[in-house]
N, C-alpha and C positions, 0 to 999 in steps of 0.2 A: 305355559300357554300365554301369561300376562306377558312374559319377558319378550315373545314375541312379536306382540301385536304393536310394543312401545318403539317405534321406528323414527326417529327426530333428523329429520332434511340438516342439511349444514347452515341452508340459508335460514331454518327457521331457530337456529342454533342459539341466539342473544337475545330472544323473546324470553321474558320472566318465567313466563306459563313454561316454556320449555325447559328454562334450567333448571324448573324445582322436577319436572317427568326426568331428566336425567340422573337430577339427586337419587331420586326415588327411586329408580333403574339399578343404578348401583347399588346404593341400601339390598334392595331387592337379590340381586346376583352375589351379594356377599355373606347376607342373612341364608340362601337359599347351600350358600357354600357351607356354612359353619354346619346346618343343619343336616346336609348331605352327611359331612366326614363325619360329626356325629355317630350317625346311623351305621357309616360303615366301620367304626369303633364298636358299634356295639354287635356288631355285623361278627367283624375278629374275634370279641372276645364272648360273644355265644358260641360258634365254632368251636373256641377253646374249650369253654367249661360242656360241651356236650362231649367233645371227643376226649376231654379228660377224665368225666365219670365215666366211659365207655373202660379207659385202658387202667381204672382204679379197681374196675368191678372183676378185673381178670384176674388182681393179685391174691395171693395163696396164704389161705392161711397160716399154713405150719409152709413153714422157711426152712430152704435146702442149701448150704451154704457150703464151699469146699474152702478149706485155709490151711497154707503151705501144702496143699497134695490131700490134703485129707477130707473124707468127707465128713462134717459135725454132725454132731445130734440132731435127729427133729427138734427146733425151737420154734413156738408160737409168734407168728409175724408181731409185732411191734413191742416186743417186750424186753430188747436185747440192743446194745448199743454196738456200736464196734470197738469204743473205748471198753464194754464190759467183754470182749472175746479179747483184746489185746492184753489186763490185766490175769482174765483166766489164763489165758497162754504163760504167762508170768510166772502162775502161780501152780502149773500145770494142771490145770483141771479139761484140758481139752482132753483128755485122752480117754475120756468118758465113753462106754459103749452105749448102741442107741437104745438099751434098756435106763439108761441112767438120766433122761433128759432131765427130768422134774430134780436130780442132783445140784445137775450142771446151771440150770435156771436159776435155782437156790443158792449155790456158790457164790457163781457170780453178784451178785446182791449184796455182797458183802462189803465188798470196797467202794469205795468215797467217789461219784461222779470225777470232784474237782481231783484233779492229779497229775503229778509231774509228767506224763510224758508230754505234755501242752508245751513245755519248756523246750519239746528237743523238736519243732515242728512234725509233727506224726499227721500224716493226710493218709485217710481209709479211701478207698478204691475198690467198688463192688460193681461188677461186671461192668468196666470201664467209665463207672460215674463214680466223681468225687462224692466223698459221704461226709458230712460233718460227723465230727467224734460220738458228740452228744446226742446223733438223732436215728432215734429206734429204725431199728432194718423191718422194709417190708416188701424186700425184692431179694428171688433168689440169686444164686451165681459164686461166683469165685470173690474170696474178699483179699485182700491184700494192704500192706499199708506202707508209705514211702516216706521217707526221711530228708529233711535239706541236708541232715549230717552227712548223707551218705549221697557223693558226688554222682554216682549214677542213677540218684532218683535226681538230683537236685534240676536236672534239664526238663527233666515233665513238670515238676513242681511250678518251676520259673513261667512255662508256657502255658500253664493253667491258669495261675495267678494273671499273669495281663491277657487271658481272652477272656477271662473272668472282669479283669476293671474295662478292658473295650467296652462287651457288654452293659456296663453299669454303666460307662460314659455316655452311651447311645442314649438308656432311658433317660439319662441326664439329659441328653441332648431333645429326646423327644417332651419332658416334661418341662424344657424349657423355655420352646421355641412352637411348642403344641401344634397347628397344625399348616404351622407356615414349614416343616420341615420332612423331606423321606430322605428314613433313612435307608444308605448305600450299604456298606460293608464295613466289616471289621478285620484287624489284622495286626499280626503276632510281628512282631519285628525280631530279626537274627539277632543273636547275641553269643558272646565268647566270654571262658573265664583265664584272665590270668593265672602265670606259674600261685600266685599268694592271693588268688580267687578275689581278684577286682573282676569288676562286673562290665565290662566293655559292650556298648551298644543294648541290644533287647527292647523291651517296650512294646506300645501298643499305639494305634491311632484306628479313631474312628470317620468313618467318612461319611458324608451328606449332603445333599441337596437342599438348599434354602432359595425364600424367595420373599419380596418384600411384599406387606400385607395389601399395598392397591392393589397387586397381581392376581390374587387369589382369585378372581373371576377367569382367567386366561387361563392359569395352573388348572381350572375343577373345567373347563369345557375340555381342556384334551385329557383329562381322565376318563371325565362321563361320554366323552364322543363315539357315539352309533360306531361310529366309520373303524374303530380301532377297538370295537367291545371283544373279538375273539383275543385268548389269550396263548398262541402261538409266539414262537420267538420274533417269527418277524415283525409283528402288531407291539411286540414289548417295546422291540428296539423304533418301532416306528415313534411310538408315543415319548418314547426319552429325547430322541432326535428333535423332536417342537419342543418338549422343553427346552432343551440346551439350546435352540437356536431361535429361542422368545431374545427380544433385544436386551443385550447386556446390562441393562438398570434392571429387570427384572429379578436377578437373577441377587442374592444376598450374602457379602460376605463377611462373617462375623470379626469383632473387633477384640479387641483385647478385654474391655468389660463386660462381653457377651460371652466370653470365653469362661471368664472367670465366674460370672453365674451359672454357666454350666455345673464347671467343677463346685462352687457350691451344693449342688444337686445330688452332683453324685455325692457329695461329704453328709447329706442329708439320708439319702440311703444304706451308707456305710452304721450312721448314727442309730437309727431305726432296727438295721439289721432284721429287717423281715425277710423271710426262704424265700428264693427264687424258684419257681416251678418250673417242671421240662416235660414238654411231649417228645416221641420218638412218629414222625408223621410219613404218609408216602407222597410222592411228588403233585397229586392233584388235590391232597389236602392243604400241602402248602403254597402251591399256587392261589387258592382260596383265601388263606392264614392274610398273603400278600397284596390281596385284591387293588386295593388302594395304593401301591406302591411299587408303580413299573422297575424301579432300580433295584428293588428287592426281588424283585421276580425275576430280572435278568440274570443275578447270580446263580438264584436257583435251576434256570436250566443251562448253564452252562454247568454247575455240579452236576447236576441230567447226564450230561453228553459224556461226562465223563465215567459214566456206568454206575453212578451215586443214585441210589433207590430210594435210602431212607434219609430225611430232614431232621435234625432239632430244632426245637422249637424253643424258647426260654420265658418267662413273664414274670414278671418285675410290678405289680400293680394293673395301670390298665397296659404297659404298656409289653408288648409281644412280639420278639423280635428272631430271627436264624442267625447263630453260631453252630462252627463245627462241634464245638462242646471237648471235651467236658469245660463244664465251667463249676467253680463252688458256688455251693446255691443259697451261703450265708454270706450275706457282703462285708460286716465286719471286719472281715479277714484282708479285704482290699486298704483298708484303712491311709495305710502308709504308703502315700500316693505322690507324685512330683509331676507336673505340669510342665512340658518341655518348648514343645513349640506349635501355633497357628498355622497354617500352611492351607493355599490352593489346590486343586488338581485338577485333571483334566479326567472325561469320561472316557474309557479307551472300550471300543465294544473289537472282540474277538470274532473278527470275519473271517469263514472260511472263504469265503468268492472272491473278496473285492479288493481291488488291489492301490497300495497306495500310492502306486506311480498316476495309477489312469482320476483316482476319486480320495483324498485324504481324509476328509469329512467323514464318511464311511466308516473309518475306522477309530477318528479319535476328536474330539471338539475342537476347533479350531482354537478357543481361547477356553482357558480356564472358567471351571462351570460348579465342581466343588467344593467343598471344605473340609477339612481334616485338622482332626487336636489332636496330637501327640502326648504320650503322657508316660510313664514307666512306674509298677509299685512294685514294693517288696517287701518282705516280711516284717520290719521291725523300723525303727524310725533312725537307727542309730545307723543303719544298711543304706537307706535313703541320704541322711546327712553325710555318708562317706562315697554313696554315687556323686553326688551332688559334687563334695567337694573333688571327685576326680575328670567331672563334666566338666569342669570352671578351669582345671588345667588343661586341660584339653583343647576348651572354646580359646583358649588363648594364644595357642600354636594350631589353631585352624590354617589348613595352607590359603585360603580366600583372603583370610586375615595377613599372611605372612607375606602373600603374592604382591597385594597392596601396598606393606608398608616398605618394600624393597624392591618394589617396582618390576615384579617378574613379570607379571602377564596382566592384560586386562581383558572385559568381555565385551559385547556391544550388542545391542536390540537388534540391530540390525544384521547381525549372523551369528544368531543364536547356537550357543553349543560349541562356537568354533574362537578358541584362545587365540588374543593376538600375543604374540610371547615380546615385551619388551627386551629392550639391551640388556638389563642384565639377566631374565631369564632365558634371552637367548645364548647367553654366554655358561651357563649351565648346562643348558640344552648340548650346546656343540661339545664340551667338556666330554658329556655322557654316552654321545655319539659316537668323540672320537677315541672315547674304551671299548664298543663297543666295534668298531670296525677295525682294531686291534685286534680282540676277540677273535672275529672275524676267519683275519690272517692266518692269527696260530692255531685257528682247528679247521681252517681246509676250507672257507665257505669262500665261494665269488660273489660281489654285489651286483647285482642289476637293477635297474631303475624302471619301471612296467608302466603301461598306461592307466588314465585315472580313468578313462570310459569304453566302456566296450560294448557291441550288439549285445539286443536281450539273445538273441541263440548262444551265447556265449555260457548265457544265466540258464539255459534249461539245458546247457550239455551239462553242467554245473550240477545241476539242482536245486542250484540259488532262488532259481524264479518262482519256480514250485515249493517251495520249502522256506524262504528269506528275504522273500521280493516286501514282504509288507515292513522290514528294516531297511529297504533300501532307496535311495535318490533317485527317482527316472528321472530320464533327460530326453524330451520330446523334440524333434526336429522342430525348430521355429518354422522353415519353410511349410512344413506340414501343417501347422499349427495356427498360421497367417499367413496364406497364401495371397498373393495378390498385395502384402502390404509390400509400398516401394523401399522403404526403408530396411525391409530384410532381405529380398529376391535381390540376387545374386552377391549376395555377399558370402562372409567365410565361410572355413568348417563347419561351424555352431551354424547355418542357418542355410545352404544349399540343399536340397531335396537328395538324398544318398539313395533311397529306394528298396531301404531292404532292413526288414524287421519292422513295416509299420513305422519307421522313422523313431521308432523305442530305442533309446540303450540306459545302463545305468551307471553311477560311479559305482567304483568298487569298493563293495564294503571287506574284502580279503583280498590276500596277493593268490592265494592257490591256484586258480584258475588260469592265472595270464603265467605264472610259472610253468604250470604245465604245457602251455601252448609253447613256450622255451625249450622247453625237455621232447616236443613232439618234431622242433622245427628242422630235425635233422635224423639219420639213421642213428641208433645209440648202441653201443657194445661192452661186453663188459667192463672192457678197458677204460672207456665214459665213466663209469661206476667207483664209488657213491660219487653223484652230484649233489653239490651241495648248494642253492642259492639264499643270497639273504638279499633282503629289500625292506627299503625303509622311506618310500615315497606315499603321500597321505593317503591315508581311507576314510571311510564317509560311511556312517550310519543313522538312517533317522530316526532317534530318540525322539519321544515325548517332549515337547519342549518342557511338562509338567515335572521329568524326569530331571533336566536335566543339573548337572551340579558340579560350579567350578571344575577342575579338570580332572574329577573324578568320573563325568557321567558328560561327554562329551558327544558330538555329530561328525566331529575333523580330529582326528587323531593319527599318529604315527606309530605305526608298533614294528618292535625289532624282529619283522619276519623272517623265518627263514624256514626250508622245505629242504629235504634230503631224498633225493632219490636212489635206491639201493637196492640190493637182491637180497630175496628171503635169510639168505646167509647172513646178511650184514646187521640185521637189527639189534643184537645184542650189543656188540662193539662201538655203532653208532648212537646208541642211547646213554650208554655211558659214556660216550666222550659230550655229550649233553650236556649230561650231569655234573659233569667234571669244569664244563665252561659257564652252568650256571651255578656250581661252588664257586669257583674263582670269581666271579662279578658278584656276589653277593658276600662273599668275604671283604672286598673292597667298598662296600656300603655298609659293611659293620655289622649286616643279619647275622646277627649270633645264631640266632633261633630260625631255623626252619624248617616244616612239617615235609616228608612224602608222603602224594597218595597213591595208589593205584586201584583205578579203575578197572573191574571185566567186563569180560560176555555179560551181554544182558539175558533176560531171560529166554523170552521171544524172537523179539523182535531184530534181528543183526542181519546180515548180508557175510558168508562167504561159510565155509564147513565147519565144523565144532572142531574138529582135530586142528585146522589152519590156528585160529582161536587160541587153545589152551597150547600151542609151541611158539607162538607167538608168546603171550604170555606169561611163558615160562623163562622167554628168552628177557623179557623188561622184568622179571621177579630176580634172575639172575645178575643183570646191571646196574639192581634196586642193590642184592647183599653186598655186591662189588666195589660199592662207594664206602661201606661199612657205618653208613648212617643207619639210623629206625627207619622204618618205614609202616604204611600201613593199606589195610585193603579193601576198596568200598566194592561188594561184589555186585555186579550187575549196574555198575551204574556207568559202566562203559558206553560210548558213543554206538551206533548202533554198524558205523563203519572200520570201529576198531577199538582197542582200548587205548589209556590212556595215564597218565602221571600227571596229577595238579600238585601247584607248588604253593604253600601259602607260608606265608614270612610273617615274622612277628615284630611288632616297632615298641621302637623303647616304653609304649604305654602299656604295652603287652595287648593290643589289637591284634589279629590274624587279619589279613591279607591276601586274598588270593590274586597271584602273580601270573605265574611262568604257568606252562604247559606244554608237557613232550608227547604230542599225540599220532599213532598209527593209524594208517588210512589205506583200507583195501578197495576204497568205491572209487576213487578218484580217477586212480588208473584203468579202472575198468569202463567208466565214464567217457574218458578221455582216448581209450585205445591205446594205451600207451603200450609201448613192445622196446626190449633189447635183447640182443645176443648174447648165449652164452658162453661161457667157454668152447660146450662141446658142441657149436654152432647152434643152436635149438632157439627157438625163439621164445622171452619170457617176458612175465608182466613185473614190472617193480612195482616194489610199496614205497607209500612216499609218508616219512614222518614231518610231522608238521613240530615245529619248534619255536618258541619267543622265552625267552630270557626277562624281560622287563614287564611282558604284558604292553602295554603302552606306554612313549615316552612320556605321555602327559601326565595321564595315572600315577606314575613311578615318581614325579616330580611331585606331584601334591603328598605321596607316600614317604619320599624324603626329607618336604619342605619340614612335615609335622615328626617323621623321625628322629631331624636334627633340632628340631624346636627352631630351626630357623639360624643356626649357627653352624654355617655351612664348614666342611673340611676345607684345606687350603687347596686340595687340587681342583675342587667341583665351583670355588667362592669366588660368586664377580665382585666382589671387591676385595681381593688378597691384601691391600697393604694401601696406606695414606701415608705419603712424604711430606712433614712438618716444618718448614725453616724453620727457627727458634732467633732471632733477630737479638743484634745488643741491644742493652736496655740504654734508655738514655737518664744522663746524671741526674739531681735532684735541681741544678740551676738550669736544666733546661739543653748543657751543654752535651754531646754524646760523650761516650768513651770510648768511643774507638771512630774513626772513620766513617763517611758512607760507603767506602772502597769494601768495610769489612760487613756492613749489609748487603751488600751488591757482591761480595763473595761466598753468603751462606746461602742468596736466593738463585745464585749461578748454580752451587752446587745441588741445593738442593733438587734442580731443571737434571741435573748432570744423575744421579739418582735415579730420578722417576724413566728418564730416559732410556737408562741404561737398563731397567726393569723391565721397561715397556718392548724391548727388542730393540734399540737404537745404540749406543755409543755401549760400548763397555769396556770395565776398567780393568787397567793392568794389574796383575800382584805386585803389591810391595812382600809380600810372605807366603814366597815362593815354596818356603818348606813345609807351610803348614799341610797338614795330612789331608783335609781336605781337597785342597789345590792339585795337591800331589794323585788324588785319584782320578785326575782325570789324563793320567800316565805319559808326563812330558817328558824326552828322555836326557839326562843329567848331562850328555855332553855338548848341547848345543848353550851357547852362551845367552846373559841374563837377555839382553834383546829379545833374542831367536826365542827364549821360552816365553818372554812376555808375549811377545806376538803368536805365536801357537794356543797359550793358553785363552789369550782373546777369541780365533777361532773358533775352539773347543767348544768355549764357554759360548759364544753367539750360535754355531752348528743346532745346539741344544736348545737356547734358549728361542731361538727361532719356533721349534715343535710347543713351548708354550703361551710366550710374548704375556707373561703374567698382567693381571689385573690391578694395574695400579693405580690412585690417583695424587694429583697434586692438591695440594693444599690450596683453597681458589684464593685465600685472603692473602698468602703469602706474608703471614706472620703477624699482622695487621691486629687479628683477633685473638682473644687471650688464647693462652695454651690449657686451660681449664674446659673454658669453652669447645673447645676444638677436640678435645679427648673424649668427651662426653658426647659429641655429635657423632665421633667415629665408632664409639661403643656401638650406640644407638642405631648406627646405620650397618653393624654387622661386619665392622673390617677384622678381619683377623690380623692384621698389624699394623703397628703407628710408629714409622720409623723419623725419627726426631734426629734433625740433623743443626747444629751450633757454627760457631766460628773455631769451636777446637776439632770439630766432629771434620770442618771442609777443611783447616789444614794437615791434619794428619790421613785423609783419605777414609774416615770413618766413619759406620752410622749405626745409632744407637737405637735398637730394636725393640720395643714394649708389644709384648702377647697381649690380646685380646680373645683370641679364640685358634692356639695354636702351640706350637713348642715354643719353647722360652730360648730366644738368640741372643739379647742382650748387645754390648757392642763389638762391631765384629767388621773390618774392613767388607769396602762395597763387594770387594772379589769372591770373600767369603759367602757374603750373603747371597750373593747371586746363584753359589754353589748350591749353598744349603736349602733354596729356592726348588731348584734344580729336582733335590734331592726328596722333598718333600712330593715334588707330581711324579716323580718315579713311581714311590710307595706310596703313593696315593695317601699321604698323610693328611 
């Protein structure tokens, strides 16, 4: 009522009397804040302790326990640990009938709390809640216990432990930022173990909403505001929406010493080691739980939508927050913690309606509104110092890191997400291309080159629009858009009024759609059959910009698409010559290691008959033995158009990678109407497998950058070789020993070199016999001439298809030869060909590996071969 009535005119703004009513005003709206949250802290945590002695009163006295299949004695609730049923077990006292309880009670008692099985990580598990060892059971249910010894517990373990430290990070976060902060969510990050169980990726990051403490008047009126008090989803998202879009100073994002008193907090809680408590809640109790915390509430009904009933709940002190759970509910156990990285994010709310061509805002904050700490723990400290130290190699062949110092690609504010690939990363890029449309050739595929925009009817013959429009780029008619401005009316394509689709179209975020329009543009017969196209002109998806990352997590990308169309007959034969094409390309990038999967039928939810399905199926399970690799089979986690083959590769860190994918597609054609003839004239539908080999070229680039550590092969390396003059020295009176004639004939030659490297002059054999020379099969009876100049030919024919990456030396000798070896290390040449005044009269140059086979000296004709030879075998 006061904060009302105090209304201060602008004009009366710099009167004294007015500036102390404003002080006072604020005072007032901030005291009024603190008090509120207050209230609704105590609000949460009544709620808690009422519905917690509700679901305390319910528990049983005498405890029904079933272990390995069996069911135990009546034991009296809290007199029994799960460490004392795991020594009974030991000692065989479970096998007690239920006349013998007061035995088995007795028994157990006997052995020592403290006890070795602490040494071998033993986590008890009672009807899907973590149980500390030492804390008396007073819940019935199934008990069990998992081992990090044992590799098939050790994945629950892992993802218990960091939803266990997120959680503890939160309270950190809320006891330390009190109540300038909501929190958002928590979440378990992927992780892989290597062949000798390194710990690759995992971890956890909490995320949050902060705001600076002037705000907190702004922050507490669209809490408290009338206007948004129902707690429907759309009032959730309404209220986050005026958060996120209070002006960017509002909005707070923590620093590295902010950070780090966090993690003091949680190391506080760890210290202390007090039990974490859990409720099991239904959804309008924890809407309640969340009153105060529209981002925590948004979660919760979207786990709603997803037919999630029941909530956990967890509390830490006062502080009371939802995880999926289980979490350990001693935090001790987190102890051995690592601190990885600070990071933004952006709010992405899950719209079913709204689309991101016509409203982006809708669906994701225009600029970064979050905060998230990353963090990863694990069991022992000596685990941590060997993560640690395999991060630090890692952080060091980062391809971001590698791109920069070798000048592959750069990115720019200004089109976010989309690589501009430098010289020499374009020089890789074309390298990989041009394997790839080799490839191509020898398994049957045509290239075609499709448009980057097409009508949105394109996208709902598709399904794209209905189903993928919110990842994708609309492109609105400018004429439609600004009509009447002179500056657009009557201009190009982009901006004349076309009249159809609303003036909507989108880029393409896949080739499939404009292929099929390929495949429909004419009558097709079996003789047509298999078509095969492959296309490799860009695509466009819109990421997150909060997503996105170096060329792993891109908006403009190229992927090595390609689509097969075929009759039911053919699937078998054409998946394995797939597999066969992405052996051979992945043998030439040195993936030793690579996983298959195979996807099926999902459960429900597919499009086409169950019998279509499992013969299908049967026929990629038979192309899977065929390769005579492993393979393996995730059932039901097929696409709901077909199933499917992921490929995931393993890099020298022993990371997994998901790559390639060979996927069957029964919707498309039916989509599309797609029809050919068959043999016995009849008219049929084809399936069309969908195929890429790299996954993306960009992707695959960042996956190789860090596979090779950045020491590329000599056929993929934009910089194969530096040509060194090595100049005479001059005497000690100052006078030369030799000539300028014989400086000016090592720096000719060494021009005569680079040139002849680079696809320009090249040189005759003096050694004609050598076996080398001799394979490129000149035949013995034409004279030395005639084979000189043949084999020049040959040698150019070939050297044309490479035109190797060479450069010249810019000092031309000027700079020591110390100097110059060390630069070219450092700049990744894999060879330093050092040419003298002996090297340019006898026609030679002397070869030093840096990252390659060892040539040593070896005439230029030679070397040109063994060049040659080296892009053949992709050495």
């Amino acid at each position: 009522m006061i904060l009302n009535i105090i209304n201060i005119n602008k004009s009366n703004l710099q009167k004294p009397f007015c500036k102390k009513l404003l002080l006072w005003k604020s005072t007032l709206i901030n005291s009024s804040y603190e008090i509120n949250t207050q209230h609704k802290r105590n609000i949460s945590t009544n709620l808690w302790d009422i519905e917690y002695s509700k679901q305390s009163e319910k528990c049983t006295k005498e405890l029904k326990l079933v272990y390995l299949g069996n069911q135990l004695p009546p034991i009296e609730t809290k007199t029994v640990t799960p460490l004392d049923i795991l020594r009974a077990n030991s000692k065989n006292l479970l096998k007690a009938s239920s006349n013998e309880t007061n035995l088995l009670s007795n028994s157990i008692k006997e052995y020592s709390i403290e006890d070795e099985f602490n040494k071998y990580n033993i986590f008890p598990v009672i009807s899907g809640v973590f149980w500390d060892l030492n804390k008396p059971i007073d819940v019935n249910g199934e008990i069990r216990f998992l081992s990090y010894e044992n590799l098939s517990d050790r994945d629950e373990i892992l993802k218990t432990l960091w939803r266990s430290s997120a959680f503890l990070l939160s309270a950190g976060v809320h006891n330390t930022l009190s109540e300038k902060v909501l929190i958002y969510n928590n979440r378990v990050l992927d992780h892989n173990l290597s062949d000798n169980n390194v710990l690759h990726g995992g971890g956890f990051y909490t995320e949050f909403y902060s705001f600076i403490p002037e705000k907190q008047s702004d922050i507490y009126a669209i809490l408290n505001s009338d206007e948004y008090i129902s707690t429907n989803e759309e009032q959730i998202i309404k209220k986050i929406e005026l958060i996120c879009n209070l002006p960017q100073n509002t909005h707070r994002f923590l620093n590295k010493s902010q950070s780090l008193a966090v993690w003091k907090e949680y190391e506080k809680f760890c210290s202390k080691n007090d039990e974490i408590s859990f409720l099991t809640v239904n959804y309008d109790l924890a809407i309640k739980l969340t009153k105060d915390n529209p981002f925590a509430q948004y979660l919760i009904t979207q786990k709603a939508k997803r037919n999630i009933d029941t909530f956990k709940f967890y509390r830490l002190g006062n502080y009371i927050g939802y995880s999926d759970g289980p979490i350990f509910t001693k935090p001790n156990i987190l102890k051995n913690k690592l601190g990885l990285k600070l990071s933004s994010s952006h709010f992405l709310i899950e719209s079913d309606d709204s689309s991101p061509l016509v409203n982006p805002e809708k669906f994701s904050t225009l600029e970064p509104t979050l905060n998230r700490i990353y963090g990863i723990s694990l069991l022992s400290k000596e685990a941590i110092q060997e993560f640690s130290s395999h991060q630090s190699e890692m952080a060091k062949n980062d391809h971001r890191i590698i791109g920069k110092d070798q000048s592959l690609f750069m990115m720019h504010t200004l089109a976010p997400g989309s690589p501009f690939f430098l010289t020499n990363g374009t020089r890789i890029v074309n390298r990989i291309l041009a394997l790839m449309r080799n490839k191509y050739s020898e398994y049957g595929f045509e290239e075609v080159i499709t448009p980057q925009i097409y009508l949105k009817s394109l996208w709902e013959t598709s399904g794209h629009w209905e189903n993928y429009k919110k990842d994708m780029f609309g492109v609105v008619d400018a004429y439609t858009e600004s009509k009447g401005d002179s500056l657009l009316e009557g201009g190009g394509c982009c901006s004349g009024g076309h009249g159809n689709d609303d003036g909507i179209s989108g880029l393409k975020p896949m080739n499939c759609p404009g292929h099929c329009l390929i495949f429909a543009s004419k009558v097709r017969s079996y003789r047509d059959l298999p078509l095969r196209l492959a296309d490799l002109s860009p695509l466009h998806r819109n990421e997150p910009v909060g997503s996105l990352s170096g060329l792993t997590r891109v908006r403009r990308f190229h992927q090595d698409d390609g689509h097969i169309f075929c009759s039911y007959n053919d699937i078998q034969e054409e998946i394995y010559k797939q597999l066969q094409m992405l052996d051979d390309v992945y043998s030439i990038f040195k993936f030793r290691d690579y996983s298959l999967c195979l996807s099926t039928r999902p459960l429900d939810h597919y499009i086409g008959d169950e019998a279509q399905w499992n013969e299908a199926e049967s026929m990629l399970k038979s192309a899977l033995d065929k390769t005579g690799k492993k393979w393996t089979e995730n059932k039901g986690d097929g696409a709901f158009y077909g199933p499917k083959i992921d490929i995931h590769v393993k890099d020298v860190f022993g990371r997994n990678h998901q790559t390639a994918t060979i996927q069957l597609d029964f919707q498309l054609p039916k989509r599309f109407k797609l029809k050919f003839t068959n043999k016995n004239g009849n008219i049929e539908e084809p399936v069309i497998i969908h195929r890429a080999v790299l996954g993306s070229v960009e992707r695959m680039l960042a996956i190789l950058s860090e596979h090779y550590k950045g020491k590329w092969p000599f056929w993929a390396s934009p910089r194969q070789a530096l040509v060194v003059p090595i100049l005479p020295k001059a005497s000690k009176n100052g006078a030369e020993d030799t000539s300028d004639s014989d400086r000016d004939i090592v720096i000719n030659y060494a021009k005569e070199v680079h040139n002849s490297l680079r696809g320009g002059n090249f040189s005759k054999s003096s050694r004609r016999e050598d076996s080398q020379i001799s394979s490129l099969k000149v035949p013995n009876h034409l004279s030395s001439s005639q084979q000189d100049k043949l084999i020049s030919e040959l040698l150019k024919a070939r050297m044309e298809n490479y035109k190797f990456f060479v450069d010249l030396d810019s000092s031309l000798g000027s700079t020591k030869l110390g100097r110059v070896v060390k630069d070219a290390r450092l700049s990744r040449y894999n060879y330093l060909i050092a040419v003298g005044i002996e090297e340019a009269k006898k026609g030679l140059v002397n070869v030093r590996a840096f990252n390659g086979l060892e040539i040593g000296t070896v005439s230029l004709s030679e070397l040109q071969q063994k060049f040659i030879e080296m892009m053949d075998n992709f050495d």
